[in-house]
NUMARTOR-888983 format. One line per 3 residues: for each residue y, z, x of N, C-alpha, C. Coordinates in steps of 0.2 Angstrom, whole numbers. Each point is the difference from the previous one (the first is absolute). Example, Ala and Ser with C-alpha at 12.3 -4.5 7.8 and 13.67 -1.06 7.14 Angstrom:
<pts>
-28 39 66 6 0 -4 6 0 4; 5 -4 -2 6 1 4 5 3 -4
</pts>
This chain:
<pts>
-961 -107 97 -7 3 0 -4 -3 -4; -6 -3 3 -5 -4 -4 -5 5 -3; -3 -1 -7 -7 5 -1 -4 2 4
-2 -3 5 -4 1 6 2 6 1; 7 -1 5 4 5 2 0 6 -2; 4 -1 -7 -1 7 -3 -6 3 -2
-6 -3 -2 -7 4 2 -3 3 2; 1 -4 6 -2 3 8 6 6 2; 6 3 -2 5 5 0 -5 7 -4
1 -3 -6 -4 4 -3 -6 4 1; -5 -2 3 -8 0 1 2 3 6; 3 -3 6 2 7 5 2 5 -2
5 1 -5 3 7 -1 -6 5 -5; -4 -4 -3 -6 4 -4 -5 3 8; -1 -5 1 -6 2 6 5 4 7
5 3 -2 4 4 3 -3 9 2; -6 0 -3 0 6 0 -6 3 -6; -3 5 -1 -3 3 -6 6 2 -4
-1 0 -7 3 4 -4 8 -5 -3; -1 -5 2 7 -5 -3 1 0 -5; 2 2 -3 2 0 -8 6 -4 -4
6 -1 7 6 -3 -3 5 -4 7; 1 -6 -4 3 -3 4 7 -3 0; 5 3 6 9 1 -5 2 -5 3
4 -5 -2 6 -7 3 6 3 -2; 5 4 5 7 2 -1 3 -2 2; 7 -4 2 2 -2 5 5 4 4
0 -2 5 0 4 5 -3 8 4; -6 -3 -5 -6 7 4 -8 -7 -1; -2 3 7 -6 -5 3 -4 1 -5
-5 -4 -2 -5 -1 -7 -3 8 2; -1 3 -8 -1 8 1 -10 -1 -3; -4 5 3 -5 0 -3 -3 9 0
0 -1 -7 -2 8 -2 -7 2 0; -1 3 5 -7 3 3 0 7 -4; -4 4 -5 1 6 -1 4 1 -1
4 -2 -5 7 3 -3 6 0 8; -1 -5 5 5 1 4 1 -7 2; 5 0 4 5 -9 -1 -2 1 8
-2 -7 1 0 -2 7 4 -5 3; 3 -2 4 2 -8 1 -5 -4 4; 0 -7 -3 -5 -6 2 5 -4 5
-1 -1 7 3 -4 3 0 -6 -1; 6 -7 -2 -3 -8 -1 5 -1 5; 0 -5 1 3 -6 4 7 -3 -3
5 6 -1 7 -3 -2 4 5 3; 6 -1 2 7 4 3 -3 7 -2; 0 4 4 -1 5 0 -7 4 -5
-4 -5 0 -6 2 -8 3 3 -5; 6 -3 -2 3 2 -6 -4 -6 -8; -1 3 -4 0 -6 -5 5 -4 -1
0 -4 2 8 -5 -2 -1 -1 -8; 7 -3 -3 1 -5 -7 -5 -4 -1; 0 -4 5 -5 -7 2 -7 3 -2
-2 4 3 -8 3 0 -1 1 -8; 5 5 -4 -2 3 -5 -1 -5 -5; 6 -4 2 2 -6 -6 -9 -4 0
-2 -2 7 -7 -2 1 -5 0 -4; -1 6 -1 -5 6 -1 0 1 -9; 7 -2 -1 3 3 -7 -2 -9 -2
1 -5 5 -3 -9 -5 -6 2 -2; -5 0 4 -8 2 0 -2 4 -5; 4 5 -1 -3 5 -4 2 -2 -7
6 -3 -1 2 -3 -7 -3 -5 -2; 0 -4 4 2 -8 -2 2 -3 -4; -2 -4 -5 2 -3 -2 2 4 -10
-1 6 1 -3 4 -6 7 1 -3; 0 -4 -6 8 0 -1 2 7 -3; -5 5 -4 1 5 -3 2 6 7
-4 1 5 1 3 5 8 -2 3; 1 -8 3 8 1 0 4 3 -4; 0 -1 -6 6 1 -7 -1 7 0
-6 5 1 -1 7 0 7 0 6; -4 -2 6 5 3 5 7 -1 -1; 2 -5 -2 6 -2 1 4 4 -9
-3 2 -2 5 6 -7 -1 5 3; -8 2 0 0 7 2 -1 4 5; 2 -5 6 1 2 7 -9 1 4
-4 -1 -3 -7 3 0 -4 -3 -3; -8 -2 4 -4 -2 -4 -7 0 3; -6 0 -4 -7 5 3 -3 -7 0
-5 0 5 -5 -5 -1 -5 3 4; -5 -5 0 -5 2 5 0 -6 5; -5 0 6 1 -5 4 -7 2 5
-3 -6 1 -8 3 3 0 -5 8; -1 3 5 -2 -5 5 -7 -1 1; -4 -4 -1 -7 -1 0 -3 3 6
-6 3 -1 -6 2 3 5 7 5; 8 2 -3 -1 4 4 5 7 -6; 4 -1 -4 3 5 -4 2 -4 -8
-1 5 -5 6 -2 -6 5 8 0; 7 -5 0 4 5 -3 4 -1 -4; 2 8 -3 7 -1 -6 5 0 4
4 -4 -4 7 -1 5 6 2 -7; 8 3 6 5 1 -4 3 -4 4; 5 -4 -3 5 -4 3 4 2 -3
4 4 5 8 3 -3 7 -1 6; 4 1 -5 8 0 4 1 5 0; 6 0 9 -2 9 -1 10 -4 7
4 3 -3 7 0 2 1 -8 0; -1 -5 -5 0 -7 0 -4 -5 5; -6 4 1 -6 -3 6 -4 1 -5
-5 -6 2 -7 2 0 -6 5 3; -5 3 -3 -4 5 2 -4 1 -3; -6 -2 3 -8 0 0 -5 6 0
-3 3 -6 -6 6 3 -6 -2 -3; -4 -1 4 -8 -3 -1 -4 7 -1; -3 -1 -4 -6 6 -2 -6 -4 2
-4 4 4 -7 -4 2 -4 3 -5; -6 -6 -4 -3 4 -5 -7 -2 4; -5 5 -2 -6 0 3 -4 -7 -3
-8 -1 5 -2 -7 -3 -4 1 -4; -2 5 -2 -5 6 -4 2 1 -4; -2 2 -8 1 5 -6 -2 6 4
3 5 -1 -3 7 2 -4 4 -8; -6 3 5 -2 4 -6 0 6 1; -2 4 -6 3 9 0 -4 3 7
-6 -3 0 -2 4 7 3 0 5; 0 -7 0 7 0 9 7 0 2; 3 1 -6 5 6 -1 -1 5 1
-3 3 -2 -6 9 1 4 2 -7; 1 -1 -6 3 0 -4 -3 8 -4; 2 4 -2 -5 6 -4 -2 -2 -5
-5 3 -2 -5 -3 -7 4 0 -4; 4 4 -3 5 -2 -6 0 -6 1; 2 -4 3 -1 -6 0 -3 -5 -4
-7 1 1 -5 -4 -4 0 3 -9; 6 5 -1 -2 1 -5 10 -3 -3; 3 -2 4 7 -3 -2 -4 -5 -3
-3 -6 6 -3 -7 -2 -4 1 -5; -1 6 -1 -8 0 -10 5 -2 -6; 6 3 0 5 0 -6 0 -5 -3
-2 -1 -6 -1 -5 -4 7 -2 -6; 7 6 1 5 -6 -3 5 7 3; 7 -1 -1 5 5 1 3 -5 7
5 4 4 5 -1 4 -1 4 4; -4 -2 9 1 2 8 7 -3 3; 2 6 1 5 -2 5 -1 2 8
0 -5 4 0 3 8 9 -1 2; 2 8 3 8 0 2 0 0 6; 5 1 3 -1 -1 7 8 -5 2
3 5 7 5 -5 5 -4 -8 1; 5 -6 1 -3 -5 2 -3 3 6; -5 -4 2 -6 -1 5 -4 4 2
-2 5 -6 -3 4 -3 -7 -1 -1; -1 -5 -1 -8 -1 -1 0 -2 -7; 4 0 -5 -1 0 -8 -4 -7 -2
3 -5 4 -4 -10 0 -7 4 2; -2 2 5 -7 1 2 -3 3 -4; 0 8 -3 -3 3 -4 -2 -5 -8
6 -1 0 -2 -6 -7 -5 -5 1; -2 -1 4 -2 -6 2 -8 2 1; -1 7 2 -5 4 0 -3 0 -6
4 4 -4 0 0 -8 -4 -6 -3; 4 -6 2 -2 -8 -4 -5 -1 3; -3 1 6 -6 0 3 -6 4 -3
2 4 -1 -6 5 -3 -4 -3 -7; 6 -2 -3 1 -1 -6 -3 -9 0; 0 -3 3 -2 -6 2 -8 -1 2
0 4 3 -9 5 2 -4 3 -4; 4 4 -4 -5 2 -3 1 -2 -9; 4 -5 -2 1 0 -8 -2 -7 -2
0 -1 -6 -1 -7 -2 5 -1 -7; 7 0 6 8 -1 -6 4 -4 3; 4 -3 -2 5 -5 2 6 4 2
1 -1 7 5 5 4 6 -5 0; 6 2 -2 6 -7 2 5 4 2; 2 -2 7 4 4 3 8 -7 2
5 5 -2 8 -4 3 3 4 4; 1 -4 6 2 1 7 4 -4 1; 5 3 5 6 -2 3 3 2 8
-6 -4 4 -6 -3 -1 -3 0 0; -6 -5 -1 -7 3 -1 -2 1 9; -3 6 -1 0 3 6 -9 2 3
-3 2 -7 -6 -3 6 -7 -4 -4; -2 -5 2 -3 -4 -6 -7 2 1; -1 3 -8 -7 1 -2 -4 -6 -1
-7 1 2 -4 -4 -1 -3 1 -6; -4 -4 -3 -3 2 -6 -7 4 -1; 0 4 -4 -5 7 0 -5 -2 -5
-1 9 -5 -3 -2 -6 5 -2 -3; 8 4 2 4 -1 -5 1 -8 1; 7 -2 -5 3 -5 3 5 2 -2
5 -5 8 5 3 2 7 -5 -2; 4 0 -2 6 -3 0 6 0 3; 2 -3 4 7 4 5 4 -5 1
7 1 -3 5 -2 -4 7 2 8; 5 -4 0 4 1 5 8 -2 -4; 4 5 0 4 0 -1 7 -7 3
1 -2 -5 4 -6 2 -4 -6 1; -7 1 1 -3 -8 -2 -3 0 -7; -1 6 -2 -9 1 -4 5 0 -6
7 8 0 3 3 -6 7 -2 4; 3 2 -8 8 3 5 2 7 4; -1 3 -5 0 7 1 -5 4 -3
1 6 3 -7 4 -2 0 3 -6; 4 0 -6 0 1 -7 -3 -4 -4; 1 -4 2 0 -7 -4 -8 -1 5
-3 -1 3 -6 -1 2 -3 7 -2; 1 4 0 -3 5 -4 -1 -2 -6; 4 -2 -4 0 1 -8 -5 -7 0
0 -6 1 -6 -3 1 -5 1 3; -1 6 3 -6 1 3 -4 4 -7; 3 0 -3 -6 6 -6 -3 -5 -6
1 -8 2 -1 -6 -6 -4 -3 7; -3 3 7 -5 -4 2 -5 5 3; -4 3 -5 -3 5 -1 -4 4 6
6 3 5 -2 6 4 -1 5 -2; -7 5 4 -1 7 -2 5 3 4; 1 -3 8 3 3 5 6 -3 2
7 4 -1 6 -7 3 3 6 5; -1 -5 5 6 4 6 6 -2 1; 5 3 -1 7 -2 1 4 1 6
-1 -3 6 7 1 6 1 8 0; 6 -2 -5 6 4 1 3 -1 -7; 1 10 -5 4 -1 -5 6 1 1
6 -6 -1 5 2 3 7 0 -6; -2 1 -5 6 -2 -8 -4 3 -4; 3 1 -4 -1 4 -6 -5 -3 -4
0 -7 -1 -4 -5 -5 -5 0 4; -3 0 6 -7 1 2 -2 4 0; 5 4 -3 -6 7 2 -3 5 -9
7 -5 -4 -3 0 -8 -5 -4 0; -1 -4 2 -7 -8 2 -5 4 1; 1 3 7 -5 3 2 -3 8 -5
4 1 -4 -2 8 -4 -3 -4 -5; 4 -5 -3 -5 -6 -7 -8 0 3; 2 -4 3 -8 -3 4 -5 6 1
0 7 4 -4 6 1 0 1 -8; 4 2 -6 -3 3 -5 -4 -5 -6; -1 -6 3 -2 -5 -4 -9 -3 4
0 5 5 -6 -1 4 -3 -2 6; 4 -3 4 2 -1 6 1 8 4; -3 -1 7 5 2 7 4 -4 2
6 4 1 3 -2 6 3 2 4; -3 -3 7 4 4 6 5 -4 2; 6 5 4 6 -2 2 3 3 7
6 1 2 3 2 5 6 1 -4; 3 7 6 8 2 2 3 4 4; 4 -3 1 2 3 7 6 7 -2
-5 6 0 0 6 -2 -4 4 7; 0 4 -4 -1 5 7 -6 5 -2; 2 3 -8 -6 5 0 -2 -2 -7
-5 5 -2 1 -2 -8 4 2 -5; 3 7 0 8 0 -4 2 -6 0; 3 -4 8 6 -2 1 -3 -6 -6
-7 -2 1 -2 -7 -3 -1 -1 -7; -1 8 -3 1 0 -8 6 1 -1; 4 1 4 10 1 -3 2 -8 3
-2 -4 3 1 -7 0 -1 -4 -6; -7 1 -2 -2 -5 -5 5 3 -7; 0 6 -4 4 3 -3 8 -3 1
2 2 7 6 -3 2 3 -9 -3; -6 -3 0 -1 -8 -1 4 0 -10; 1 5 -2 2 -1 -9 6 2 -1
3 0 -5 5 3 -4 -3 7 1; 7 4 1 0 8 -2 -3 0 -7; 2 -3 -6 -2 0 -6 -7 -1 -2
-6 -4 4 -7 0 0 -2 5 5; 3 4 5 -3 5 3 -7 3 -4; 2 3 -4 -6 5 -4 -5 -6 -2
-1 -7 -4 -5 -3 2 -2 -2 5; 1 -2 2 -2 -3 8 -4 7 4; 4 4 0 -7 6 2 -5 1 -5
-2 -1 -5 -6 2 -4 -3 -5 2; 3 -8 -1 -3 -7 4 -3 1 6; 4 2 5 -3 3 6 -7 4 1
2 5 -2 -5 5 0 -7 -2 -2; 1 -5 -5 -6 -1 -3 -5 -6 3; 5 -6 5 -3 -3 5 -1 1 4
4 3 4 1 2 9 -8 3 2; -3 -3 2 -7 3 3 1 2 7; 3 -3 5 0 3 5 8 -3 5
1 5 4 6 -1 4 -1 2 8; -2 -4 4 -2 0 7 8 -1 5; -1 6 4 6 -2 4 0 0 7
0 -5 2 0 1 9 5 0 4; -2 2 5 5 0 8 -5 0 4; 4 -3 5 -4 -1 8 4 6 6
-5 1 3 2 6 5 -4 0 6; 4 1 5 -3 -2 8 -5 4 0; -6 -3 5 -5 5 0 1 0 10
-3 7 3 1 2 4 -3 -6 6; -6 -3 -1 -1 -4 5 1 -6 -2; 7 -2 -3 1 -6 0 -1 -2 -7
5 -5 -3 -3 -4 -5 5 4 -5; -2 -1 -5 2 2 -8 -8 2 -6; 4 4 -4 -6 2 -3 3 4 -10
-2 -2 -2 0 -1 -9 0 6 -4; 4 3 -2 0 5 -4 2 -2 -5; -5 3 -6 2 -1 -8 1 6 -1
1 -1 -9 2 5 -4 -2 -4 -7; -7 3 -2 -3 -2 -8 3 3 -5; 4 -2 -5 0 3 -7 -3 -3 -7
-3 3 -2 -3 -3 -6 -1 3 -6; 0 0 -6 1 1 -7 -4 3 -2; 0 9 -2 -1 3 -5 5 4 -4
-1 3 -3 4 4 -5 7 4 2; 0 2 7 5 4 2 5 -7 3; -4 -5 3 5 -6 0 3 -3 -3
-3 -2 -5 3 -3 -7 4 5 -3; 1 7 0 4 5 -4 9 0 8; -4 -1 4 5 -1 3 5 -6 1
-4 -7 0 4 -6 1 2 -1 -8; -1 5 -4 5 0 -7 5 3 -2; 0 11 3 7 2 1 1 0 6
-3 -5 5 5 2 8 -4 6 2; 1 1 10 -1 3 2 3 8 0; -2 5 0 5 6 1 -5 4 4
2 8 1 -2 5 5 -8 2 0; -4 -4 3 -7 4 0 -3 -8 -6; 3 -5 0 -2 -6 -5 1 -6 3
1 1 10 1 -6 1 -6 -7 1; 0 -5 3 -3 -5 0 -6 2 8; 3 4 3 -2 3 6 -4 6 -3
0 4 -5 -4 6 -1 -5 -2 -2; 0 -5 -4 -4 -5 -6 -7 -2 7; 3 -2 4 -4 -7 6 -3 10 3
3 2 2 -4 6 4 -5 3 -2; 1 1 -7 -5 3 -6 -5 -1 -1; -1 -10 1 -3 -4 -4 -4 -3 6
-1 5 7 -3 -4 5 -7 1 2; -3 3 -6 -7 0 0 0 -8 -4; 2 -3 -2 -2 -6 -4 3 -4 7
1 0 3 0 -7 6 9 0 3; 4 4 -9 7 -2 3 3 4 6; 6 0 4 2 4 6 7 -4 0
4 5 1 6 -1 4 2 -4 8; 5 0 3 1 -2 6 -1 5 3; 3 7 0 -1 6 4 -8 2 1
-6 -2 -6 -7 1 3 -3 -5 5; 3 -6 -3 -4 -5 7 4 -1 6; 7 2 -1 2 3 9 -3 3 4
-2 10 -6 -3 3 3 -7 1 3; -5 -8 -4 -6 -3 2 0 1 5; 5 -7 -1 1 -4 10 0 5 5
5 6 -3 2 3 7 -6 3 3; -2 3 -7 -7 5 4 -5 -4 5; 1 -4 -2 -5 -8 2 2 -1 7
5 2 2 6 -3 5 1 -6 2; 0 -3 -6 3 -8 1 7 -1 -1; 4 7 -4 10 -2 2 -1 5 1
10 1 3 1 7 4 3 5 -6; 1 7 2 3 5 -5 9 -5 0; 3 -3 3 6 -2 -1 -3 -7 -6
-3 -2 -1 0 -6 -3 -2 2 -9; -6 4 1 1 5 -6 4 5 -1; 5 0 0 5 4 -3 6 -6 0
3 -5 4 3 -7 -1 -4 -2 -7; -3 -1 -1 -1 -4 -6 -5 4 -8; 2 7 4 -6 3 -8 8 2 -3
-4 2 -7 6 1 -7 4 7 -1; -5 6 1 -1 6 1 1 3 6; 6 0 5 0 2 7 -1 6 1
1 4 -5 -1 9 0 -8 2 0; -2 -2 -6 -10 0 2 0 -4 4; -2 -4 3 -3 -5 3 2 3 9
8 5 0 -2 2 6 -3 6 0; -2 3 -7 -5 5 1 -5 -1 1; -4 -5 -2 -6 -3 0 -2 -3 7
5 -3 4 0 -2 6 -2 7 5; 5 5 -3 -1 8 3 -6 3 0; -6 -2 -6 -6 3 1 -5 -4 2
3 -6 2 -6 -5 3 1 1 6; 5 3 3 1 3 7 -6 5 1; 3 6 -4 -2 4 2 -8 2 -3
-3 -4 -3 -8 -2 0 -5 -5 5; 8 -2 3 -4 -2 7 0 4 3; 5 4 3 1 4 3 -5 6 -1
-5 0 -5 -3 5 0 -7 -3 2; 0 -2 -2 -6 -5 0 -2 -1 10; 6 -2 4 -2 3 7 -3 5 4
-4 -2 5 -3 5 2 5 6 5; 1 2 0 4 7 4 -4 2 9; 3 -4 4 -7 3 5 3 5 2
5 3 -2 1 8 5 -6 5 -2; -4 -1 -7 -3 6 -1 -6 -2 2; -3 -6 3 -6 -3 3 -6 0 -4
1 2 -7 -4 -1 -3 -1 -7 -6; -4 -2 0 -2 -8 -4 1 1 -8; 3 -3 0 3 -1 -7 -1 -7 -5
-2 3 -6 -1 -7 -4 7 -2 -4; -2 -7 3 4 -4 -2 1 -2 -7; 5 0 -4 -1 -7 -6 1 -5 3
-4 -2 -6 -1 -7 0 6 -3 -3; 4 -5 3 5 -3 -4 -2 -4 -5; 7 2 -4 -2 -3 -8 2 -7 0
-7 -1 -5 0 -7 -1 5 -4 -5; 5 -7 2 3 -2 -3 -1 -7 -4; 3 -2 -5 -2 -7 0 3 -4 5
-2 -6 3 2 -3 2 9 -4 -2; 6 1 2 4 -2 -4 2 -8 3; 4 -3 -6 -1 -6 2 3 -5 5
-3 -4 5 3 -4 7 8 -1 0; 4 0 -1 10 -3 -2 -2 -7 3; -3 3 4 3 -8 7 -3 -6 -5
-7 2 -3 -3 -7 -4 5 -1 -4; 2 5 -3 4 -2 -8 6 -6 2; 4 4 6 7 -3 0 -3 -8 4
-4 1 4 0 -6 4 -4 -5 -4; -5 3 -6 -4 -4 -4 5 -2 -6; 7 3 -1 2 0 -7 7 -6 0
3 0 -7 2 -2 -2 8 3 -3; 2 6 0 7 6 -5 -2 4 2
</pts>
């Protein structure tokens, strides 16, 4: 298989349909393309449209080449990331892995765009994440979550509206900023650094306001990254976590039992915000972005110091504190739903709270239900007016514009 060829494979299976986000080479299942969180098969021109050895091996020269760091990766640790761009029509992150002593390919399509908070539909907390002028954001979230996108919103805002030197390390770099008021520096794991500690700890001798980090994945970057917020610096980062407990009993989890109680006061005293997403079908099609904002005042920091307990969880804190912008996943479910953009199965599939949330569900019935006019008694009746929601934000953009 010549470049041409595998180009042109490629650029069919993107222009496959709206909403492409993922491209699978497995062998003995036809090239898969992820529409919407769902696997489709691509017919090509081989025994059966199976992906052969031969194809993947193809695909897997192109995308490596000549990169000796990429071979050596794959060949110790079974796996290695790069990026890989067909001109005028996609760039993607790629994982080259083995998987039962074969090769296997998954392409993440990355949009051609920076996104900004607008067209995400992002809530205002947002613009007031991007204000934060030193501490530690974390966006958590399952891969292909949106967490690449949202960051990248983040770096954009921050790009637009500051005049500081932004230096972000990627692995890879996944969407490239053009230059703003700020200036932007964007660093690529295994060309630029070795790894992200070690790029981190050099990053605070090349003097950013703003460092974006990938992904903290060891305990040394994420000491790096707590140095760096109480010396002046933001930094934003990624993990793949679920909520915001899960995300403060991670970072915590990263030490000795015996620095426990440091490491939370450290904590508590950087952590400005903890943003968690998931994606969730929406009724007419697509996918659609549910957060959950956590952010720092007194009751947080008392709790990411002695832990959560009864009536002091991480969720009571986000529920309480939902005049300042923060919310839970079970409020922006119950947006959507009133909204009727997901169904009552989808909110209760993915909220935290299934006991309220199906009580909550129970009274948005039956204020519709009252809210209808009754003709048996022939009389005109006023209607409410249904309540207005904010808008909650598109999933489809996130996954199919994103990146993790």
């Amino acid at each position: 298989m010549d470049r041409d060829t595998a180009d042109r494979l490629l650029a069919a299976m993107v222009g496959g349909g709206e909403g492409v986000s993922d491209l699978l080479f497995l062998e003995g299942k036809p090239p898969l393309v992820d529409i919407y969180g769902r696997l489709h098969p691509f017919a090509i021109d081989t025994p059966s449209s199976l992906s052969t050895p031969e194809l993947i091996a193809g695909l897997c020269k192109h995308i490596m080449g000549d990169n000796e760091r990429l071979i050596r990766e794959f060949e110790t640790t079974g796996s290695c990331d790069c990026s890989y761009t067909v001109e005028s029509v996609a760039r993607f992150r790629v994982n080259i892995f083995r998987q039962n002593s074969r090769r296997a390919i998954v392409m993440r399509k990355l949009p051609s765009g920076v996104p900004t908070l607008e067209e995400l539909g992002l809530p205002p907390i947002f613009r007031e994440i991007a204000n934060e002028q030193n501490g530690i954001v974390l966006i958590a979230g399952a891969a292909g979550t949106g967490k690449t996108t949202t960051l990248a919103a983040l770096v954009n805002e921050l790009n637009r509206t500051k005049e500081v030197h932004i230096l972000t390390l990627e692995d890879p770099i996944e969407f490239l900023h053009q230059q703003g008021r700020a200036a932007i520096s964007q660093r690529e794991l295994g060309t630029d650094f070795r790894n992200f500690a070690e790029g981190l700890r050099v990053a605070l001798r090349q003097a950013p306001k703003a460092i974006l980090v990938g992904e903290i994945r060891d305990r040394e970057t994420m000491e790096i990254a707590m140095t760096a917020s109480e010396t002046g610096h933001v930094v934003f980062s990624t993990l793949h976590t679920v909520n915001a407990g899960q995300t403060i009993n991670r970072v915590i989890g990263f030490f000795a039992r015996e620095e426990e109680e440091q490491i939370r006061q450290r904590l508590a005293q950087t952590l400005r915000f903890v943003v968690s997403q998931r994606l969730v079908s929406k009724v007419a099609g697509g996918r659609l972005l549910i957060t959950e904002v956590l952010g720092n005042n007194l009751r947080t920091r008392e709790t990411i110091v002695y832990g959560e307990s009864e009536g002091k969880t991480f969720y009571d804190i986000i529920e309480a504190a939902s005049t300042r912008g923060w919310h839970t996943f079970d409020q922006r479910l119950l947006q959507a739903r009133e909204a009727d953009i997901i169904s009552d199965e989808t909110v209760l599939a993915y909220c935290t709270n299934k006991s309220r949330t199906t009580q909550e569900l129970d009274r948005l019935r039956r204020r519709r239900g009252a809210a209808e006019p009754q003709a048996a008694s022939g009389l005109k009746l006023d209607i409410v007016a249904p309540i207005r929601v904010p808008d909650p934000v598109d999933g489809a953009g996130a996954r199919a514009k994103s990146g993790v």
